[in-house]
VOGU-3710 file (C-alpha; in Angstrom, 3 decimals, decimal comma):
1> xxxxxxxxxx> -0,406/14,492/-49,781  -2,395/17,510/-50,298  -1,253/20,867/-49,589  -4,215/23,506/-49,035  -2,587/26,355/-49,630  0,183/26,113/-52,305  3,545/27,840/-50,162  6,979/27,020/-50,231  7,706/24,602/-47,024  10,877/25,261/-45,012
11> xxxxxxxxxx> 13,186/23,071/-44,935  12,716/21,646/-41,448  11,836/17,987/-40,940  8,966/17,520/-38,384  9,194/14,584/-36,379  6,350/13,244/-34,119  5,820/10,475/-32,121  2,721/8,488/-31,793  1,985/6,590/-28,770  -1,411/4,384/-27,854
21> xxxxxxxxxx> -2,945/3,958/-24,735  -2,814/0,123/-23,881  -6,024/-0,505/-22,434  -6,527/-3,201/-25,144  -4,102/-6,305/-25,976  -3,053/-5,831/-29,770  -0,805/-8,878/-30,008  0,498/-11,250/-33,365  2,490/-14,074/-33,393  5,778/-14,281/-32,911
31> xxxxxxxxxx> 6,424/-18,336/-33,099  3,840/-20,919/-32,487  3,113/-21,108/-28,971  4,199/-16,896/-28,495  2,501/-13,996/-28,928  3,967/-10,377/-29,060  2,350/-7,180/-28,044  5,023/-5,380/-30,268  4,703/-1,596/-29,029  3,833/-1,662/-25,608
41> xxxxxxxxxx> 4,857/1,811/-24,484  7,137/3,774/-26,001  9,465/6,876/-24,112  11,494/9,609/-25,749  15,067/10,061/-24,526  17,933/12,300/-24,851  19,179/13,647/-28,017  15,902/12,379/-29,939  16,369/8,549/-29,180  13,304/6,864/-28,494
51> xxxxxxxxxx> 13,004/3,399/-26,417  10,010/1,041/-26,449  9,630/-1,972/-24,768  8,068/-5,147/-26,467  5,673/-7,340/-24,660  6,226/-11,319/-24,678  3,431/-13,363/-24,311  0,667/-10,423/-23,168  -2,376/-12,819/-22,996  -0,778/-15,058/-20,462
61> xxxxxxxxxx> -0,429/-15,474/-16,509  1,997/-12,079/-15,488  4,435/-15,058/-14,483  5,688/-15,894/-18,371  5,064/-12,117/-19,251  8,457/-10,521/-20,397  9,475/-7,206/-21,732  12,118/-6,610/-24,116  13,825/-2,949/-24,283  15,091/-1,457/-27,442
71> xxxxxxxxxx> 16,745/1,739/-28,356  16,071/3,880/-31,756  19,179/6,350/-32,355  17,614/8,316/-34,994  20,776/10,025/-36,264  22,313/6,560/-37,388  18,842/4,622/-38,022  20,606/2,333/-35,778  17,892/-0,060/-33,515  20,052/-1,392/-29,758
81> xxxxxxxxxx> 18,467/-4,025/-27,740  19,105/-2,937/-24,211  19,056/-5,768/-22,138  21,286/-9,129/-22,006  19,988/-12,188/-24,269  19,276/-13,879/-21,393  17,901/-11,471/-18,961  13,906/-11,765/-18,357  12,792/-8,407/-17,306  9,111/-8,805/-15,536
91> xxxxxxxxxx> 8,365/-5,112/-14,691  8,901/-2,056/-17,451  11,946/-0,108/-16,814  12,415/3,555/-14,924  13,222/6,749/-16,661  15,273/9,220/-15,589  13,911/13,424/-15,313  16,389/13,934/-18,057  15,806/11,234/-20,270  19,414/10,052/-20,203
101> xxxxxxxxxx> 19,223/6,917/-17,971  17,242/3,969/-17,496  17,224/2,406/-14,749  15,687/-2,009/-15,136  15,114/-5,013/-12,879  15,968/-8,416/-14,292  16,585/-12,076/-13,478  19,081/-14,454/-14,755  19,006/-17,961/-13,805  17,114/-17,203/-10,648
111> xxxxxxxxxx> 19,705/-14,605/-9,634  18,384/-10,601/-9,308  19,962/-7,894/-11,001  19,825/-4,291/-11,052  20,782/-2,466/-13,990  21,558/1,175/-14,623  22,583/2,137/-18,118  23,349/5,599/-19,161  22,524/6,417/-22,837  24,543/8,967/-23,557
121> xxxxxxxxxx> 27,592/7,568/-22,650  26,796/3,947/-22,739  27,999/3,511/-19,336  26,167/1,064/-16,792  26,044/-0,125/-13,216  24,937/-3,965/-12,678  24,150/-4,856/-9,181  23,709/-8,457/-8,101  22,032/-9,262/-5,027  18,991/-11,543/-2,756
131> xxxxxxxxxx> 16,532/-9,349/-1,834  14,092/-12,783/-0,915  11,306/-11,088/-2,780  10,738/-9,716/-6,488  10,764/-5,877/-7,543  7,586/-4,892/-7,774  8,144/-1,070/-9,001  10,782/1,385/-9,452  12,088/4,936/-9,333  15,053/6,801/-9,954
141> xxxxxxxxxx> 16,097/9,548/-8,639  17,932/12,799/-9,765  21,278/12,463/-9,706  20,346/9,235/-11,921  22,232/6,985/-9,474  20,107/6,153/-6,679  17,077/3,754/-7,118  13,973/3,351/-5,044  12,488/0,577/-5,423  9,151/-1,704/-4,165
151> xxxxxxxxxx> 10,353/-5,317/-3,384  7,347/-7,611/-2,287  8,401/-9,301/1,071  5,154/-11,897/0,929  1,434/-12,076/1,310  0,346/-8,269/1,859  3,951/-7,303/2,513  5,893/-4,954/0,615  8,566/-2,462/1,470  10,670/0,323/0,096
161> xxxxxxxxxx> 14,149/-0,027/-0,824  16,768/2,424/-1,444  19,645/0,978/-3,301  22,564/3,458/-4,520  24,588/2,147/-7,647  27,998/3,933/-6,622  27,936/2,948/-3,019  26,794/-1,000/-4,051  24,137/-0,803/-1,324  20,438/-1,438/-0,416
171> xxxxxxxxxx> 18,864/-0,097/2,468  14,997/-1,064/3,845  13,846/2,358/4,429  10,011/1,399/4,920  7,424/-0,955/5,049  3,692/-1,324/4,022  1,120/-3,529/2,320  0,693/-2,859/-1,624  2,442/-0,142/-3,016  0,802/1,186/-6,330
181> xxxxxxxxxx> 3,150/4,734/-6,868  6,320/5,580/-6,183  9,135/8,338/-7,435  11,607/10,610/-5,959  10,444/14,004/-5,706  12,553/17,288/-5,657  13,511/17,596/-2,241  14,808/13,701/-2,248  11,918/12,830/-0,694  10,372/9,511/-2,124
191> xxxxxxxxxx> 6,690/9,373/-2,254  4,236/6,664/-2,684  0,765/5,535/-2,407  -0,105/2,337/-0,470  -3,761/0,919/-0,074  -4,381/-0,625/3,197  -7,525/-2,119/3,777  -9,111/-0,561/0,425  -7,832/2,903/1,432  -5,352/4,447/-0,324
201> xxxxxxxxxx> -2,805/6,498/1,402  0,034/9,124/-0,391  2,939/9,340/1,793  6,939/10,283/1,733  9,491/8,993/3,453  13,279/9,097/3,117  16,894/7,023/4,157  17,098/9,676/7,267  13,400/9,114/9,111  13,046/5,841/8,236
211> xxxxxxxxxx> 9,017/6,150/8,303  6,792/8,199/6,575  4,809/11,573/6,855  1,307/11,239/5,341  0,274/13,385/2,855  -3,703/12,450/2,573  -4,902/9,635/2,821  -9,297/8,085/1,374  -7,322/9,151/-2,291  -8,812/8,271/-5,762
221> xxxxxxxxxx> -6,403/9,494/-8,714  -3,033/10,916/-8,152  -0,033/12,105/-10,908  3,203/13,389/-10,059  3,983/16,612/-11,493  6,982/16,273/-14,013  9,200/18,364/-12,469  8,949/16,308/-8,958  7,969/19,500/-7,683  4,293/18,927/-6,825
231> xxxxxxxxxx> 1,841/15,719/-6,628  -1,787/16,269/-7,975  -4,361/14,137/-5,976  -7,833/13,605/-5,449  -10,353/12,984/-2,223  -13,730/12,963/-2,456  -15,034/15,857/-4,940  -11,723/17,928/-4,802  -8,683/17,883/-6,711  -5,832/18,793/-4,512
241> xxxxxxxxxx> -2,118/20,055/-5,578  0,473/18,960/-2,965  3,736/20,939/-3,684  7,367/20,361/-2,008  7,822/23,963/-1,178  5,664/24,770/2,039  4,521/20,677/1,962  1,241/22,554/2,111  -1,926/21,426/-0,023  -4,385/23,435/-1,735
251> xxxxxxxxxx> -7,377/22,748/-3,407  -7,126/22,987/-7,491  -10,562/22,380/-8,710  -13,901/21,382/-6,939  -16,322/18,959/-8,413  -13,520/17,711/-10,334  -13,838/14,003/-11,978  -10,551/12,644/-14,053  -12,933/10,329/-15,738  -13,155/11,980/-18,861
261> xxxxxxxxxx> -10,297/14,598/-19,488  -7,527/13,510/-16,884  -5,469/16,745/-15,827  -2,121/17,536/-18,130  0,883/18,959/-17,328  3,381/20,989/-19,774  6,403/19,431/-20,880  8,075/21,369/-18,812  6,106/20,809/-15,604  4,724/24,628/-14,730
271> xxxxxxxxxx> 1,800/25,119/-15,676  -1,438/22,388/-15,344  -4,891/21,972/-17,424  -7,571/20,749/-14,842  -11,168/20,053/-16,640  -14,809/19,321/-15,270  -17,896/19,669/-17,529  -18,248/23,549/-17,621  -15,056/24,459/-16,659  -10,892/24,355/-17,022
281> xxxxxxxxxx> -8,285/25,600/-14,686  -4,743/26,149/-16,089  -2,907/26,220/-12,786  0,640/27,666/-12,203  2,764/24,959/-10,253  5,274/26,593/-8,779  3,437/29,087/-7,508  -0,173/26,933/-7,521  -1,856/30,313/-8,766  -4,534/29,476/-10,861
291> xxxxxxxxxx> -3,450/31,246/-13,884  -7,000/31,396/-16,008  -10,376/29,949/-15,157  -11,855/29,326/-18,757  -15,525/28,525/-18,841  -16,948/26,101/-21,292  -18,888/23,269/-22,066  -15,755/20,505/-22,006  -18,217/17,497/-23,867  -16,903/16,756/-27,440
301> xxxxxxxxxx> -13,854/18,976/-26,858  -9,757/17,423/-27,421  -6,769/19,179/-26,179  -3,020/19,546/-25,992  -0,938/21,723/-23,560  2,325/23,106/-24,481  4,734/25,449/-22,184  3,612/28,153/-23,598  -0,043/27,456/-25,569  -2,859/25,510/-24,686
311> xxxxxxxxxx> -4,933/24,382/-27,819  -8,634/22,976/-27,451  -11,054/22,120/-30,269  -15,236/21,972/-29,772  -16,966/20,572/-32,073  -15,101/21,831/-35,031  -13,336/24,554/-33,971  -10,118/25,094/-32,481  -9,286/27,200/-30,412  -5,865/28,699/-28,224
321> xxxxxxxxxx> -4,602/30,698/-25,571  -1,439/31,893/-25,193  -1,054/31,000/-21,038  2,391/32,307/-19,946  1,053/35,770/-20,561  -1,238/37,621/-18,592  -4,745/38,636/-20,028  -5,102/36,939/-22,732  -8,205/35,475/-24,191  -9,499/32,070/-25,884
331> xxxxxxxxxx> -9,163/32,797/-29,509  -10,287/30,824/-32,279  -8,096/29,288/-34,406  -9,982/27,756/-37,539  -12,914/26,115/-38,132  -13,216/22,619/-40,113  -16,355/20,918/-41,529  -16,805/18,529/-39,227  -15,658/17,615/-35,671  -11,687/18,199/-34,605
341> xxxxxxxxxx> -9,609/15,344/-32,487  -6,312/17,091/-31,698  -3,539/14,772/-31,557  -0,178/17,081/-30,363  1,470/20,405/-30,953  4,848/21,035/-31,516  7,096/21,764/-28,427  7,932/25,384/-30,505  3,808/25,841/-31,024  4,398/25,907/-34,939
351> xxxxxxxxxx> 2,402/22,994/-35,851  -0,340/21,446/-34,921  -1,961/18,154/-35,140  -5,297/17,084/-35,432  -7,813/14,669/-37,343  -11,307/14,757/-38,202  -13,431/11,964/-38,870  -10,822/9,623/-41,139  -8,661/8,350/-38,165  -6,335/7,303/-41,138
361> xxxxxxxxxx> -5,669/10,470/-41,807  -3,515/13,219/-40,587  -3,664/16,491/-40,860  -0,481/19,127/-39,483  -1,390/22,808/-39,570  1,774/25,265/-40,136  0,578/28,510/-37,958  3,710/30,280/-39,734  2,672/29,394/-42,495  -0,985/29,133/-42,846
371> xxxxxxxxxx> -1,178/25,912/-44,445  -2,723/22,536/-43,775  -0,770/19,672/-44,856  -3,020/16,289/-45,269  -2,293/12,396/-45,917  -3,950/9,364/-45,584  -1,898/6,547/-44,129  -2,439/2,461/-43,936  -3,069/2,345/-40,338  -5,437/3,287/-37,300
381> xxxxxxxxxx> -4,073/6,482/-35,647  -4,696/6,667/-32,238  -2,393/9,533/-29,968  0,768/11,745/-31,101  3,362/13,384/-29,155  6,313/15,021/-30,796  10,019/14,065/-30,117  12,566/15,281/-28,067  14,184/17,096/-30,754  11,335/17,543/-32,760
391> xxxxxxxxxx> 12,818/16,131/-36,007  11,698/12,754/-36,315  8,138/10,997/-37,002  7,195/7,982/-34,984  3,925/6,183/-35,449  2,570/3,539/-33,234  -0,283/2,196/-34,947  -2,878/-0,108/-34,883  -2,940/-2,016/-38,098  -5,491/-3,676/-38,291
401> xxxxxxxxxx> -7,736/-1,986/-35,951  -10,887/-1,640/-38,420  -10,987/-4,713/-39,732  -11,627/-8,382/-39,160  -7,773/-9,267/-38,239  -6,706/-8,874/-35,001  -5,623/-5,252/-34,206  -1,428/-5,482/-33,890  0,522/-2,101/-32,425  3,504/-1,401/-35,054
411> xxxxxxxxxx> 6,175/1,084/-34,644  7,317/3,271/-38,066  9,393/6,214/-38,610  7,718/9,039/-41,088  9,006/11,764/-42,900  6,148/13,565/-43,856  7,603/15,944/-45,948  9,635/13,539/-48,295  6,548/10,871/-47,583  8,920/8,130/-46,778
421> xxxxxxxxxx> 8,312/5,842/-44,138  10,351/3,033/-42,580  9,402/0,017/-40,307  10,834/-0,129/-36,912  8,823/-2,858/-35,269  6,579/-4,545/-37,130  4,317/-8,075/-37,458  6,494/-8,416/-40,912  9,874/-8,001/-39,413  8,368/-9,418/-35,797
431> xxxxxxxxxx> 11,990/-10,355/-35,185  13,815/-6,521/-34,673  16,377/-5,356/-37,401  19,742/-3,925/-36,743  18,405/-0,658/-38,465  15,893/0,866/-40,054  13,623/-0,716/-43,463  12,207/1,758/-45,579  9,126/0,611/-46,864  7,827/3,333/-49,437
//
């Protein structure tokens, strides 16, 4: 590791966690006739524990695909497989807002099951019942106890379910034809999109009406805003906000095209970066002000949006603007010698991350500090998010990726600091260890 600017480091551990898009199957072998997709999606929880799910068999028919759920408790090293040893789980599992529950469908021996396991406590709800269909998608909602789910009923035939874990009931709330969203909002609403003869329509409904009030309908992309406050959609050239207070829509951006710089919300769900080629809009949510309309070319630019800082490179600058408070202006950063991929900030906005043209390498700038802190690792790296509690380093690579082996996603832990990593899930290890391996 190279340090650019020789300063005593403070003794805080930065953790980050690295997370690839899965657009492309990166699979090894786990026996002869299986093949494992090893970091299919990974989620941070409460109290810095991070789950990701494992993918059996990723190249075959959906029927004999199967996801395996796993746990990482950080403070113990200790790695907790989730589910039953018999339990086939065909859909990935729901998240709670708070990143304590999680919420899974699974079948054993033909029979359906609803789980609903809380992490912090370890306590869970298991719900056995016939639905004569198969889950299809789920949602939970707020009080982490009441699931909404999408249960396919037959050929173009799917409704919406609400099943509560304390009362042991399910309840047919509303019908449609192929769901492909669907999450509680705020006001215990639950909304959804369902495309019915190539149209796709964004709706609510709820256990009292027992219909559904349409939001829009001729939609293209559409992202619920973290906070379950507001739905982002668009129609036609416009991108639309939606928000539960007023269930009024406004226009956010004209012209706008997700294509190449999807909109991003803040961790904490206020504030929104919108981007078309000359232009980005970093909306308020709550209020759906439009908080600062920043012109600029947005080709060869990267970007990350904390709560309180929004960070953009072009070319090789990079630049930020402090967007909670009123007035203020881009302002550059620093400038490297060649082009800038930011990767993540820190939730605090002390570091951030970026590469340049190595994507082995890493590079974490310390604005405290000054400093640039630099290393080279073994491995492809593709997208990083920090942790909950910003003190551990999770890398989901792709080892392998620029070579002539088949690319396979891994999962490590990283003190950058110390330089130590360990091996979480790996091709080497394919079968999951009790704990963590420390391999350097």
């Amino acid at each position: 590791m190279s340090n650019t600017k020789p300063s005593p480091i403070k003794t805080a551990v930065l953790f980050l966690t690295i997370v690839l898009s899965v657009a492309a199957p990166a699979a090894t072998n786990l026996h002869s006739s299986e093949l494992y997709d090893l970091v299919y999606t990974t989620q941070p929880l409460d109290d810095g524990k991070l789950m990701f799910l494992r993918l059996r068999n990723p190249l075959r028919d959906p029927a004999l695909r199967t996801f395996e759920i796993y746990v990482f408790t950080p403070d113990s090293g200790k790695i907790s497989f989730l589910q039953k040893y018999n339990e086939m789980l065909y859909l990935p599992p729901a998240v709670s807002r708070d990143k304590s529950t999680i919420v899974y469908h699974s079948i054993i021996e033909g029979n359906d099951f609803l789980v609903t396991k809380n992490i912090q406590t370890g306590k869970s709800t298991r719900l056995r019942f016939d639905t004569g269909g198969y889950f299809v998608n789920l949602g939970l909602d707020y009080d982490n106890d009441t699931v909404a789910a999408i249960i396919k009923r037959g050929e173009n035939k799917q409704a919406v379910y609400l099943i509560s874990n304390r009362a042991s009931t399910i309840h047919r709330i509303h019908s449609g034809t192929n769901f492909t969203e669907i999450d509680f909002l705020n006001d215990k609403n639950i909304y959804f999109v369902d495309t019915i003869d190539g149209i796709k329509k964004m709706a609510f409904t709820n256990e009292r009406i027992r219909s559904s009030i349409t939001i829009a309908e001729d939609i293209d992309y559409v992202q619920k805003a973290p906070n379950g406050d507001a739905v982002i959609y668009s129609k036609g050239e416009d991108l639309y906000l939606y928000r539960t207070n007023g269930r009024k829509s406004m226009v956010l951006m004209s012209n706008f095209d997700a294509g190449p710089n999807p909109p991003v919300f803040s961790a904490d769900g206020s504030t929104c970066a919108v981007f078309r080629k000359d232009r980005i809009n970093l909306a308020n949510i709550p209020s759906g002000d439009i908080l600062y309309f920043l012109s600029m070319n947005t080709e060869h630019t990267t970007s990350f949006l904390t709560d309180f800082t929004f960070f953009i490179s072009k070319d090789s600058k990079v630049f930020l603007l402090k967007h909670k408070k009123p007035g203020q202006v881009l302002t550059e950063l620093f400038a490297e010698d060649g082009p800038v991929r930011i990767l993540s900030a820190s939730p605090d906005d002390r570091y951030l991350v970026y590469q340049k043209e190595n994507s082995r390498e890493i590079i974490i700038y310390d604005l405290e500090e000054n400093i640039k802190l630099e290393k080279e690792l073994d491995f492809v790296i593709q997208k990083v998010i920090f942790s909950i509690k910003g003190e551990s380093f999770y890398i989901v690579t792709l080892t392998g990726a620029d070579g002539n082996q088949i690319p396979v996603r891994e999962l490590y832990l990283y003190n950058f600091l110390e330089e130590t990593m360990f091996a979480i899930s790996t091709a080497k290890d394919t079968d999951v260890k009790l704990y963590l391996r420390k391999i350097n």
